[in-house]
NUVO-427414 format. One record per residue: z, x, y of N, C-alpha, C, O in turn. Coordinates in Angstrom, 3 decimals, padded with zeros to 6 digits. Atoms other than C-alpha are relative to their C-alpha. Layout:
! NUVO-427414
[[Z X Y] [Z X Y] [Z X Y] [Z X Y]]
...
END
This chain:
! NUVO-427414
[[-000.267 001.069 -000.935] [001.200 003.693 -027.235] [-000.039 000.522 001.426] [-000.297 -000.177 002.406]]
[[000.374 -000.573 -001.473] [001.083 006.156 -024.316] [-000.995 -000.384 000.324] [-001.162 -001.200 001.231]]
[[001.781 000.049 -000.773] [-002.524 006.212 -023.865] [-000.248 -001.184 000.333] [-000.978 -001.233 001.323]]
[[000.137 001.753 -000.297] [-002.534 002.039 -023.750] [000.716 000.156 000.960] [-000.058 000.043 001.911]]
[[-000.258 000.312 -001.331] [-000.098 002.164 -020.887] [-000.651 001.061 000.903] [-000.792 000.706 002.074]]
[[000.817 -001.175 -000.885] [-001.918 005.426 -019.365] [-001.168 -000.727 000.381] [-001.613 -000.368 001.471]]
[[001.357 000.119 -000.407] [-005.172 003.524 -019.234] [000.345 -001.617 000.420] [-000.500 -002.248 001.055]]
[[000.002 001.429 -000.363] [-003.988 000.069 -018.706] [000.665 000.274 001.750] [000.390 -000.406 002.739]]
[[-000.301 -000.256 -002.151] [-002.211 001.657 -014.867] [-001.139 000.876 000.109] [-000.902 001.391 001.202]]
[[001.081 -000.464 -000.852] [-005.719 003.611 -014.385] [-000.697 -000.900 -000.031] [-001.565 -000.451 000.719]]
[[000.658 001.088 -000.153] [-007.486 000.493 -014.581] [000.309 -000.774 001.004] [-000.425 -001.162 001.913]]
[[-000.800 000.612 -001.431] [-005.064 -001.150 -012.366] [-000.385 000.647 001.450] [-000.822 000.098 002.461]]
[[000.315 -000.872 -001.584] [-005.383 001.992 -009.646] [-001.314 -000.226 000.033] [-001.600 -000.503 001.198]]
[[001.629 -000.238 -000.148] [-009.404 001.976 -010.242] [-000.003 -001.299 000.701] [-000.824 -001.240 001.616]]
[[000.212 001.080 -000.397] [-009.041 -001.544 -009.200] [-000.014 -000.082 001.383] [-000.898 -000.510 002.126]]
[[-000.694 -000.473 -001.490] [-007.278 -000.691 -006.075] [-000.861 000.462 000.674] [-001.273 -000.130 001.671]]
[[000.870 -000.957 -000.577] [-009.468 001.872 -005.210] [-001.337 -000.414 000.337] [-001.815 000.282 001.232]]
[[001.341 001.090 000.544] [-012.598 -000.174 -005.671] [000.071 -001.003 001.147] [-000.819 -001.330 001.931]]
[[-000.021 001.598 -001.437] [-011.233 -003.191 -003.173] [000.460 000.763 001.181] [000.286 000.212 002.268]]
[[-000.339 -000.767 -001.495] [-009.840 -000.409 -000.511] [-001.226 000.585 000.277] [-001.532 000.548 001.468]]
[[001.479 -000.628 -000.381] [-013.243 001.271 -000.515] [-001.030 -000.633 000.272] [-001.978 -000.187 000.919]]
[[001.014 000.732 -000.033] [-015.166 -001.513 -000.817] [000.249 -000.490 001.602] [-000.639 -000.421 002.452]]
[[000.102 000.499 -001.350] [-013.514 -003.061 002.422] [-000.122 000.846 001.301] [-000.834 000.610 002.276]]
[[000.285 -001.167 -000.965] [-012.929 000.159 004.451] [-001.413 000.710 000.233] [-001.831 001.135 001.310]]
[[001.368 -000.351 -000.483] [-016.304 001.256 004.029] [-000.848 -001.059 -000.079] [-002.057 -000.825 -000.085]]
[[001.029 001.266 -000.119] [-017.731 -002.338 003.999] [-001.396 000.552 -000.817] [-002.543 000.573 -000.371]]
[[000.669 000.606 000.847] [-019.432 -002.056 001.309] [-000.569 -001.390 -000.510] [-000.533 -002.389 000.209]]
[[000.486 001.266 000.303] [-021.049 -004.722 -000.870] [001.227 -000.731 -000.808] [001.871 -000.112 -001.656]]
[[-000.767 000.922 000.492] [-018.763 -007.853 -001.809] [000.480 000.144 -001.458] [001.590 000.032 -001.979]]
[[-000.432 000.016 001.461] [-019.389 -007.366 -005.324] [000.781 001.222 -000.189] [001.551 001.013 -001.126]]
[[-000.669 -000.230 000.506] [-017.717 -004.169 -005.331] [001.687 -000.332 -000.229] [002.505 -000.062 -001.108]]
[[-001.204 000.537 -000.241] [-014.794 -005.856 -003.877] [000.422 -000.967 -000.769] [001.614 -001.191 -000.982]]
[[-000.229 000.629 001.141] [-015.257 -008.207 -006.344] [000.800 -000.137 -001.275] [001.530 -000.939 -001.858]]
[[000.296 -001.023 000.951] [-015.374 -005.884 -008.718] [001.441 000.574 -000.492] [001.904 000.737 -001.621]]
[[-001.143 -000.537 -000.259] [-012.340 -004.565 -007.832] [001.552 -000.592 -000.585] [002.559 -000.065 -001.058]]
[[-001.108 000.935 -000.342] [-010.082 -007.364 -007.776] [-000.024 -000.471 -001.742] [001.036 -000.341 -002.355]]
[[-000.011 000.278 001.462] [-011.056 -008.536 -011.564] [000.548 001.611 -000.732] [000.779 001.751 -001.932]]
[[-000.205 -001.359 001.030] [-010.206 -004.707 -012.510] [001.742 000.360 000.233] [002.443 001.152 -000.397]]
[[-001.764 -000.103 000.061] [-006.282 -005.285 -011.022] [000.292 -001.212 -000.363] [001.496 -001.466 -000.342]]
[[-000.988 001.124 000.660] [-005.974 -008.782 -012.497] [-000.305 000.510 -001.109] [000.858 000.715 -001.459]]
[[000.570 -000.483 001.058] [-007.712 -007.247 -015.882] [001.269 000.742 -000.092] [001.788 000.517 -001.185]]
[[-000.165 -001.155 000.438] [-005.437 -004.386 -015.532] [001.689 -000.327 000.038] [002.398 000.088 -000.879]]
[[-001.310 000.677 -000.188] [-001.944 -006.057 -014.328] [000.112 -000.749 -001.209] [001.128 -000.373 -001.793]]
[[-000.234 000.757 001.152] [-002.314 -008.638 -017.450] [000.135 001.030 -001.021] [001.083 000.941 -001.802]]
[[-000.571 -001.181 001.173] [-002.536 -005.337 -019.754] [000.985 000.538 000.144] [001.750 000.853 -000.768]]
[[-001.835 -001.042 -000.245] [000.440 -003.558 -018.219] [000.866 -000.893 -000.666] [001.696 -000.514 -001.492]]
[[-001.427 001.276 000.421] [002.509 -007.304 -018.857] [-000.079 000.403 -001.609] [000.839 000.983 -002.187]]
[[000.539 -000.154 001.170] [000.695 -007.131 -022.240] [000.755 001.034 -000.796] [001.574 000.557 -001.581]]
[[-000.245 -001.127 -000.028] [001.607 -003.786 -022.979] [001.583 000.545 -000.121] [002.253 001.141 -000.965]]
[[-001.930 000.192 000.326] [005.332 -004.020 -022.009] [000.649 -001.160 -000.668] [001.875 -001.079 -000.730]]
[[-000.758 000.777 001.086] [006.257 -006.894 -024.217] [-000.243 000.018 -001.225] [000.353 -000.500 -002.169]]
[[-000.047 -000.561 001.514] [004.458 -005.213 -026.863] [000.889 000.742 -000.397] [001.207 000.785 -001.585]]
[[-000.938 -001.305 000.021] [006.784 -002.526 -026.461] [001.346 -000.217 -000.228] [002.215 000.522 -000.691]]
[[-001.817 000.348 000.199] [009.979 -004.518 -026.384] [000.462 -001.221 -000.823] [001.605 -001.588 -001.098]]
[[-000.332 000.731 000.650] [009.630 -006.976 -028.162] [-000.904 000.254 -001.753] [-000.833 -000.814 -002.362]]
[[000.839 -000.740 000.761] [007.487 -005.404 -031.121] [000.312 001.279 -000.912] [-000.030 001.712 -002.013]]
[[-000.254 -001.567 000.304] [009.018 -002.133 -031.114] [000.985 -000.182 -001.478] [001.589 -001.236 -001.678]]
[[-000.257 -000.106 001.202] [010.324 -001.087 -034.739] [002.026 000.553 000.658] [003.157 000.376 000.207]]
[[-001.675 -000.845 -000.805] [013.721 000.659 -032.649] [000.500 -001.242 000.624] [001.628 -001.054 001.079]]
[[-000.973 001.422 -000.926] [014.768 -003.188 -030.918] [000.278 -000.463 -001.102] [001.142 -001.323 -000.929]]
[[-001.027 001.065 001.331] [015.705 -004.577 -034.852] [001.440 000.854 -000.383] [002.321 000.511 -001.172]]
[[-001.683 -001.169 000.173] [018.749 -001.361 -034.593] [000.113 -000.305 000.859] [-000.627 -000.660 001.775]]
[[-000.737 -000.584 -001.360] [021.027 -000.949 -032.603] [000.408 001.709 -000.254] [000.925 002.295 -001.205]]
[[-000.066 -001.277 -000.033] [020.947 002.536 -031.357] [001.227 000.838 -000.391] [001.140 002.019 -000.054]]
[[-000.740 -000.747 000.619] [024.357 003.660 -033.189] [-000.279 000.095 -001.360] [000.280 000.903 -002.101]]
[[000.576 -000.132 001.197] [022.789 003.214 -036.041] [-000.389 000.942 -000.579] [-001.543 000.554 -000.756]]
[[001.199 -000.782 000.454] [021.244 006.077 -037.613] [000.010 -000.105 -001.719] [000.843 -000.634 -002.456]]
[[000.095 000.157 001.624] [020.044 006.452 -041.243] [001.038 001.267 -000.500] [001.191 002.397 -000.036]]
[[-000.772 -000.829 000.984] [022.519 007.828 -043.920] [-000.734 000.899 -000.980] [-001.718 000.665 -001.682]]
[[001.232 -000.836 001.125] [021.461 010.895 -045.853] [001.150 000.354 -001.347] [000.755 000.931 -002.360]]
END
């Protein structure tokens, strides 16, 4: 589950990076475009991502005093 939130915030930053470069070096529109679909793309996976995590997770049906009896 690391690597899904690891790549779902480098998608987000690539996004970033993409619409700051595109406008600072006036580039072409589309990469700015480009850009902007790769931090809404990448913001909806992070949301995605964290309510898989908390509401999903196999550790939120315990409560953490719980542990197994041996």
């Amino acid at each position: 589950m690391s690597r899904l939130n690891n790549l779902s915030l480098a998608l987000t930053v690539a996004g970033l990076l993409a619409v700051v470069l595109g406008l600072l070096l006036d580039l072409s529109p589309l990469i700015t475009l480009i850009g902007l679909m790769l931090v809404v793309a990448g913001g909806i996976k992070v949301a995605t991502v964290y309510l898989w995590r908390t509401m999903f997770s196999e550790d939120a049906d315990q409560p953490p005093s719980s542990a197994p009896e041996r």
